[in-house]
N, C-alpha and C positions, 0 to 999 in steps of 0.2 A: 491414397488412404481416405477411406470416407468419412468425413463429419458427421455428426448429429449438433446442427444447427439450430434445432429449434428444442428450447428449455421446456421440460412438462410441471405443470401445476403439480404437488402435492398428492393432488386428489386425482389426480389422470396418474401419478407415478404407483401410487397404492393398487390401481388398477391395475398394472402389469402385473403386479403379486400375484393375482386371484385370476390371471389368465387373460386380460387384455389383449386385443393385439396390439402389439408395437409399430405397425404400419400404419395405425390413424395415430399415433401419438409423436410420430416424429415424419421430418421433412431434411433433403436434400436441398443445401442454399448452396451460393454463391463459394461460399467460404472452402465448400466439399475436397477439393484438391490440394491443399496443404501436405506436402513431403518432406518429411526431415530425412537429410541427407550432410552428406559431408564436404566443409567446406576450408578456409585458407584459417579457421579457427580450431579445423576438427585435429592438427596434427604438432598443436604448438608444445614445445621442450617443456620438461615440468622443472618445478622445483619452489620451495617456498619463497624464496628473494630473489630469485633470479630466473623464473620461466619465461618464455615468451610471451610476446604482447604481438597482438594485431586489433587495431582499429578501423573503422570506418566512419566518417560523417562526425567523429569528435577525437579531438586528443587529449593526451593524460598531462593535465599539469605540473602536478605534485601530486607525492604517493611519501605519506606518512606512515610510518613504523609502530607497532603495539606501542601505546604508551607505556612508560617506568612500570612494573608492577602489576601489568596486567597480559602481558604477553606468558601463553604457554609454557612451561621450562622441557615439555616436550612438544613435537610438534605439532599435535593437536588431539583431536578424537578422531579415532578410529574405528567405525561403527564393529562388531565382532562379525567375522566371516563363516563361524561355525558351532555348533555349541558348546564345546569346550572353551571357545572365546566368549561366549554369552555366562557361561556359570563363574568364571573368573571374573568377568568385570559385575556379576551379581556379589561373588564373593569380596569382592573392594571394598562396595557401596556397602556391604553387610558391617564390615570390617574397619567402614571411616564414613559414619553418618554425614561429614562434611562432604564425602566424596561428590564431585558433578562432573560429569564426561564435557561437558561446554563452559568448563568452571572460568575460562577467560577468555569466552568468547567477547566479541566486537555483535552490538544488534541493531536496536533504533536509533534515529535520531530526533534532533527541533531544534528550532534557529529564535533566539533575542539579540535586541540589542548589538547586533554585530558579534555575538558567541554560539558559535556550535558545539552543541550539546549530544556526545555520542553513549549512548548505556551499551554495557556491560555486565555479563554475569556474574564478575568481584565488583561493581559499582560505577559509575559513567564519570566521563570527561570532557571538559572543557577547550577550547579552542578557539583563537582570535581571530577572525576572518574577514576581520573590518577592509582589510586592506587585499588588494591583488597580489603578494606574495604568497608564500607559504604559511598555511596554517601555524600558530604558534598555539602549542598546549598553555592554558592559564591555571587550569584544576585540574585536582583527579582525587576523586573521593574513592575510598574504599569502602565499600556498604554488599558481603554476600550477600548471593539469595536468588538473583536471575530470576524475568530473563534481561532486568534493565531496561525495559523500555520507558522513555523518559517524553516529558513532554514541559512545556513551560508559558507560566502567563506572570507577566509583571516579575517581580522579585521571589517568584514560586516557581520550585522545577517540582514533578510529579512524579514516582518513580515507580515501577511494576514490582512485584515479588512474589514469587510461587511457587519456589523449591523450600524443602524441610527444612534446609539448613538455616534459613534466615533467623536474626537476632533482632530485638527490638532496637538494640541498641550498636547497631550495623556490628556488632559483634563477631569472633571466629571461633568462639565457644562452641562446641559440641553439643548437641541437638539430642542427645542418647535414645530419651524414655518416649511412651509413644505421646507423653502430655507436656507439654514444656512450656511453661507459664510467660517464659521470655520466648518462647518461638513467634517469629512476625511471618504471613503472607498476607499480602493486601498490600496497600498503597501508600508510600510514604511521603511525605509534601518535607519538600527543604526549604531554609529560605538562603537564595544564594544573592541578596542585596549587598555582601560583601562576598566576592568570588575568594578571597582569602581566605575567607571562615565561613563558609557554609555549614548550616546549623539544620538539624534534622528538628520538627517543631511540631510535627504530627503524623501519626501512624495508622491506619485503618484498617485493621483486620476482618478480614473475607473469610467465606466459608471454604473456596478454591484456592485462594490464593487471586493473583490478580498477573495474568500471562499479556495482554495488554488492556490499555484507560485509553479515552477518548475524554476531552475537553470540550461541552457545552456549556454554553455562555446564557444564561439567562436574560431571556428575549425584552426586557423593559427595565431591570434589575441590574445595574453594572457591578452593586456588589455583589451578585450571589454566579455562584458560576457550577456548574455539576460535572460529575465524572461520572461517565457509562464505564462500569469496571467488565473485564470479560476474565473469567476464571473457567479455566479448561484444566486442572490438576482433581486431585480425591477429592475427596468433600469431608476435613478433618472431623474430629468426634466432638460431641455436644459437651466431652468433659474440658474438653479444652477451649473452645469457644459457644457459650451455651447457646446461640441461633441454628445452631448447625447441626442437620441429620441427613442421612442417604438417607438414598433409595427410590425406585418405581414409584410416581404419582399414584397408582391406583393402592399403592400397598402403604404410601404415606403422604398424605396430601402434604405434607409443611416439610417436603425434600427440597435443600439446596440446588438441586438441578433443577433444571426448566426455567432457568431466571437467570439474568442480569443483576448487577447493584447498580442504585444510583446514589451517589453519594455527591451531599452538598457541600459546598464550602463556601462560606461567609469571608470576599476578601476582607472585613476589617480584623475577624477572629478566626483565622484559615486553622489554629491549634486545635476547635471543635469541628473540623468538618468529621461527619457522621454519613451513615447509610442513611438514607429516609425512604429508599421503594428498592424492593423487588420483584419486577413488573412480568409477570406470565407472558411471554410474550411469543411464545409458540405455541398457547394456546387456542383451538381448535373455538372458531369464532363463531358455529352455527351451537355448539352444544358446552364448548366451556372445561372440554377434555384439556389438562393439563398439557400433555406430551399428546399435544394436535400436529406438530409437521412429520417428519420423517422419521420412521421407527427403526431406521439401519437395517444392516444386508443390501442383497443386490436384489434390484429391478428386471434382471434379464439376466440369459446367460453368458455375456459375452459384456458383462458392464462389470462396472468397478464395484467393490465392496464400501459402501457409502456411511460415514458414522452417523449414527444416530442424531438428534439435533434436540439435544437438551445441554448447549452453551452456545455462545457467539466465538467466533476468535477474534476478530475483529469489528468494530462498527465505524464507521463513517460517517461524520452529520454532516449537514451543509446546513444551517443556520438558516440563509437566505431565503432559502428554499424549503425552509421547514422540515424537511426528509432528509432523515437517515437511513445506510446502506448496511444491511448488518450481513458476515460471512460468517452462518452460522451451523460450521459444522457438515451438517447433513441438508442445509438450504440456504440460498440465500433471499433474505428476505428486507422489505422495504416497511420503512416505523414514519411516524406520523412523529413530529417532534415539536409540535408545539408550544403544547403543555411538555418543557421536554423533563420535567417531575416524574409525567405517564407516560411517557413513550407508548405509540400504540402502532400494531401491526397492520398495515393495508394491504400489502402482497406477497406474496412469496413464488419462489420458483425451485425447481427439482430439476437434475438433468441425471442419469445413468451413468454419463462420463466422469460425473463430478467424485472424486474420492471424500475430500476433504475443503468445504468452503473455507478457507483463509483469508482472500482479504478482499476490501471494495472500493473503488476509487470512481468520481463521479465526473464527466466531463462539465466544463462552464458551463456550459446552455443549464445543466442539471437535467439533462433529455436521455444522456444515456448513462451506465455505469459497469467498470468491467471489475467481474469479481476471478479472485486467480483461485485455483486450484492447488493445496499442495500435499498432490500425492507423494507417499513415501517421508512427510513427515520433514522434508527437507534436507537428509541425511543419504539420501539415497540416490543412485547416477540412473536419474529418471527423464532423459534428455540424449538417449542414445537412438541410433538409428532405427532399432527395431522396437521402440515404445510408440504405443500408439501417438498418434498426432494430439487427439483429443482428449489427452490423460495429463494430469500436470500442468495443465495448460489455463490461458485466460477464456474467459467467458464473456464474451459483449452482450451486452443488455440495454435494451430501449424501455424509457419511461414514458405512458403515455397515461394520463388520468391518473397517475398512481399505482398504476400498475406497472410489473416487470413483464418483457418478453424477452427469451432469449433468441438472436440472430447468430453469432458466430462463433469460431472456437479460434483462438489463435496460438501457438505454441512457438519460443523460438528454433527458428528455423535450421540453425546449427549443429548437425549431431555430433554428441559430448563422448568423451570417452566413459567406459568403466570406469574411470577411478575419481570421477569428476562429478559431485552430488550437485544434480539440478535440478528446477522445478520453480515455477511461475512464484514470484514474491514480492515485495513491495516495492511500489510504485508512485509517483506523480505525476501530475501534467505539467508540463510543458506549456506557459503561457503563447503561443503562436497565435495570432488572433487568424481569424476563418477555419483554423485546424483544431482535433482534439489528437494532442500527442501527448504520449505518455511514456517517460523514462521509468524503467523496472529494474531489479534486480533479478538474477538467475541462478545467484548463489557459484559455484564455479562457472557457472555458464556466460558469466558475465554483467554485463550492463547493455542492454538493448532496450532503444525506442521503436514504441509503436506507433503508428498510424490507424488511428480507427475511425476519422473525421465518417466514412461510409460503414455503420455499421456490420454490416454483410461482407468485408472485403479488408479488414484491418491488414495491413504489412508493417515488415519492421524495415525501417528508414536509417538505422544508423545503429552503430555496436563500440563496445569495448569489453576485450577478453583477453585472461592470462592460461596459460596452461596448468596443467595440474598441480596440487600441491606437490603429488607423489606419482610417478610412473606405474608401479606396480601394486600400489593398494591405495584406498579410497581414505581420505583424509579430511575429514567436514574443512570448509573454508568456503573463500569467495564471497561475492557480496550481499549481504545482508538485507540492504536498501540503497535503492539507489535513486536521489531526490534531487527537484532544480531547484535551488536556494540563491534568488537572486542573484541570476545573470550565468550561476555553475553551475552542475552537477557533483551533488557529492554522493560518496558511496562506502558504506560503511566494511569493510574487510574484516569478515570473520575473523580469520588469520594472523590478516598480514597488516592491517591497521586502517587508514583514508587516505582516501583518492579522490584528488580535485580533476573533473573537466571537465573540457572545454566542447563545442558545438563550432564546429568548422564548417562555411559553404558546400553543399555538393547538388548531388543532380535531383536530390529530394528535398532538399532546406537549403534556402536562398543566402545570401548576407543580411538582404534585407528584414527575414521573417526572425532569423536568428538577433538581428539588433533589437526590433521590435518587442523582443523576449526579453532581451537582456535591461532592457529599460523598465521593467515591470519589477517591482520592489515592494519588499514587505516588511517590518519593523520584526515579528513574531513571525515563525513558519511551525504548526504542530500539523504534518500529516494529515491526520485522521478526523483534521478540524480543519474542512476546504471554505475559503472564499471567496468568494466573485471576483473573478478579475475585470477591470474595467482600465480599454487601452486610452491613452489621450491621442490626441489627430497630429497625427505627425509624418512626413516626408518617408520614414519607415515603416508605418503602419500601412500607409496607402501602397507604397512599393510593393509590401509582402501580399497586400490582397492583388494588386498587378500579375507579382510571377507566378500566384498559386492560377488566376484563370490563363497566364499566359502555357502554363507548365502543361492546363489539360484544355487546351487549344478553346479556350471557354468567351474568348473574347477576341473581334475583326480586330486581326494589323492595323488600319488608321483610325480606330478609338484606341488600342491601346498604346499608340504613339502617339495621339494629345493630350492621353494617361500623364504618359511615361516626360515628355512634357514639361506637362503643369508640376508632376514632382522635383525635378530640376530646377526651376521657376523658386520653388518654395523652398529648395536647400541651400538654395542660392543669398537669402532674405530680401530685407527690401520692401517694397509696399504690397501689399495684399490684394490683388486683384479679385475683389468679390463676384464683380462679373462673369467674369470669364470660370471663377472656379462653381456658378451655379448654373452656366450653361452647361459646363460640363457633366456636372451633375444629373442633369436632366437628359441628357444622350445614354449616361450612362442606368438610369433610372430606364430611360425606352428601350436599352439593351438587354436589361435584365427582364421585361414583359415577354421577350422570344426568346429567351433560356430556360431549362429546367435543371431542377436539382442542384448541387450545388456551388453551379456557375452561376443561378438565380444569386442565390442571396450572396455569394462574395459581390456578383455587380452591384446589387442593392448596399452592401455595406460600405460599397466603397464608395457608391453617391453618395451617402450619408455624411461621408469623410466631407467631400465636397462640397455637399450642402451646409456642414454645420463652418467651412470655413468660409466659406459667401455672404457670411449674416452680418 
């Protein structure tokens, strides 16, 4: 099946419209041979609590249950099979304003303090994960409204809201008139400094609603902190929140589309955070045209039907690095986040494949960023043998100057049954120092890592999957997100509630690379708010850069047995021979001048090891 490797600018994809050719606008890489096919995943028992599992390269620790109160009382949703099922469940929702087809689903997460933090479309939960047992629930707040994605800094959890039904006052009141002076979408701040009583203490209504927030930290200012809101829902009436009007840029310049909110929060008086920008920010940068990226429909006749890109669904900032990853919609595009008040646009990219840009995850370096794809909405078994490789799938991305180029496509590799909704979704990296790996969610498809340290050539390294909810019809579930949270993986179960695991040796992840991770530790973990990892010099760090050049024959047998060595030597403790670790240093420093790529710089980073322990 063939890839389309290489992402088209915006302005090359407009070009297809008006008759370009598509042979100067795309390339055949590396990636091109990607086959989904069927595998010891493709034929596991269904059932909700008790399908099959098969693993690789990790296993399931502990598997928690819907919390009290938020589990289903039927099995789940069931997207409609035909239009008589489509007008019935229109007739529901006509019928029970409350009504939500995901009303208790399991979404995101974010890790304090030693408490994991899961949202929910009746309101998110708590859990104690200080210790290596079994998660223990601490809270569980009821707050309708989904889709619950939740995020947290200090004594403040942040909470998403975008369905009609919300109340300001996490209410179950009925919603009826099309004006509802107590209906909330936007973004609710609690303050859970007592997990006992958590106290809702500000509300911020949006013109969208608020489907997911992303946490920026104000670059000099430790009290001021901002939230990039992303609102993909209508765009409610100007009677009900007077900011708010549809419609086409050309036909209303002051349209709630084609924007972001940034909203501030003052940690001393987090009760006023307010909107203060909404930054144009797919604005057309030569002329100032509002709705400057991607105008929706397809590129070609054999491409996806691509949404328009007047919202983000996700962004991603890296602080450190100044740049944000924004998946928006119909492109994804690269902000300047300085001034992060202004967020401002430096690049963008378009691909044919893409249906729907969903989400963005940045590797360490901040060099490259893969954004997923999620065709079909998430709801749909879009992970079957005959769906294209390049549909629903991730998108690898190199940064170079601030620019995006697209290199590769990667899809998991598994073909899913019909009744099993999959499709590329959120993700982490993997602290493995010399690798960028990334744990994803697949929605029933599972929990699969990638390998994309080689842009051009990402594989997945390791899996965990259950079989279907239902054998004979498709039943939403599976994993939501699935994140390393200091030393685990955790993963949020639509369904069937959380899943703790583990990262076990194999013939692609060592012990060592996998300790070296597990020793990587973070007070706060919010997704969509990455930062630098920095390893310390340790006996496992040096090891895992050992097996990654021993694994691709990257380094002579008797250097890497004085390696291997000196690591022994130092596990051992005892006195520190500076000597010998800055000779060695320097062999391995002359090793790394007759290597390329990325046998170069693991030798390099592992003299570095060496060198900084000889000082």
């Amino acid at each position: 099946m063939n890839v389309r490797s290489t992402l088209l600018s915006t302005v090359a994809a407009l070009g297809l419209l008006v008759g370009a050719s598509t042979a100067a606008a795309q390339s055949n890489g590396p990636g091109d041979a990607q086959v989904i096919q069927p595998d010891g995943r493709s034929a596991l028992s269904a059932g909700l609590a008790d399908a099959g599992q098969l693993a690789s390269g990790m296993v399931l620790e502990h598997s928690m249950g819907m919390a009290p109160g938020f589990a289903d009382p039927d099995i789940g949703f069931s997207p409609p099979t035909s239009r008589e099922e489509g007008e019935a469940m229109m007739a529901r929702a006509r019928g029970n304003p409350n009504f939500s087809p995901l009303g208790r689903a399991n979404t995101d997460m974010a890790v304090s303090d030693g408490k994991l933090f899961v949202g929910n479309f009746n309101g998110f939960n708590a859990y104690d994960i200080s210790g290596r047992g079994a998660p223990q629930l601490v809270m569980s707040v009821v707050c309708p409204g989904g889709q619950g994605d939740v995020s947290v800094h200090g004594d403040l959890l942040f909470m998403s809201v975008e369905e009609n039904r919300g109340r300001l006052n996490c209410g179950a009141a009925t919603n009826e008139d099309d004006v509802v002076s107590q209906r909330f979408r936007g973004i609710r701040i609690f303050d859970i400094s007592d997990l006992k009583a958590p106290r809702q203490i500000a509300a911020v209504q949006t013109c969208r609603g608020s489907h997911t927030h992303t946490l920026v930290p104000h670059p000099t200012d430790a009290n001021v902190l901002y939230i990039y809101n992303s609102g993909t829902a209508d765009v409610r009436g100007a009677a009900e929140l007077a900011i708010c009007t549809d419609g086409q840029p050309d036909q209303n310049p002051e349209t709630a589309l084609f924007s972001i909110d940034v909203i501030k929060v003052e940690l001393n008086r987090p009760q006023d955070a307010a909107i203060v920008n909404r930054p144009r920010i797919f604005a057309d940068s030569q002329t100032g045209r509002v709705a400057g990226l991607w105008r929706g429909g397809r590129a070609g006749i054999a491409s996806q039907n691509t949404a328009q890109t007047n919202q983000c669904h996700d962004i991603t900032v890296f602080p450190e690095i100044g740049l944000a990853a924004g998946a928006c919609s119909g492109n994804g595009i690269l902000l300047d986040i300085s001034d992060p008040e202004h967020p401002r646009r430096t690049s963008d990219i378009f691909d044919p494949d893409m249906a729907y840009w969903h989400s963005a995850t940045f590797n360490n370096a901040g060099d490259k960023v893969v954004f997923t794809d999620e065709w079909g909405g998430g709801i749909g078994a879009r992970c079957q043998a005959t769906n294209p490789a390049t549909w629903g799938a991730n998108m690898v991305a190199t940064i170079e100057n601030r620019t995006l180029a697209g290199k590769s496509f990667h899809k998991l590799p598994s073909a899913q049954g019909e009744t099993e909704n999959c499709v590329a979704h959120n993700g982490m990296i993997i602290p493995v120092p010399g690798r960028d790996l990334m744990v994803q969610a697949w929605y029933q498809g599972g929990v699969s890592i990638m390998d994309f340290t080689d842009p051009a050539k990402p594989v997945e390294i390791a899996f965990f999957d259950r079989g279907p909810i239902d054998a004979s019809r498709l039943y939403v579930g599976g994993s939501w997100s699935a994140y390393w949270l200091n030393g685990r993986i955790y993963s949020s179960e639509i369904a069937r509630g959380l899943d703790v695991l583990r990262l076990v040796p194999s013939e692609h992840l060592s012990a060592a690379e996998i300790a070296a991770a597990e020793a990587v530790s973070s007070g706060t973990i919010n997704p969509q708010t990455q930062t630098r990892i920095a390893w310390a010099d340790t006996p496992d760090v040096a090891h895992a850069y050992l097996d990654q050049l021993t694994r691709a024959n990257g380094v002579e047998a008797e250097l890497a047995g004085q390696v291997r060595t000196r690591i022994d030597q130092w596990r051992r403790g005892g006195r520190v021979d500076r000597r010998g670790s800055t000779e060695l240093a320097s062999l391995l420093n002359a090793a790394s001048e007759k290597a390329a790529g990325l046998n170069k710089s693991r030798l390099k980073s592992l003299a570095e090891v060496f060198e900084r322990r000889g000082r």
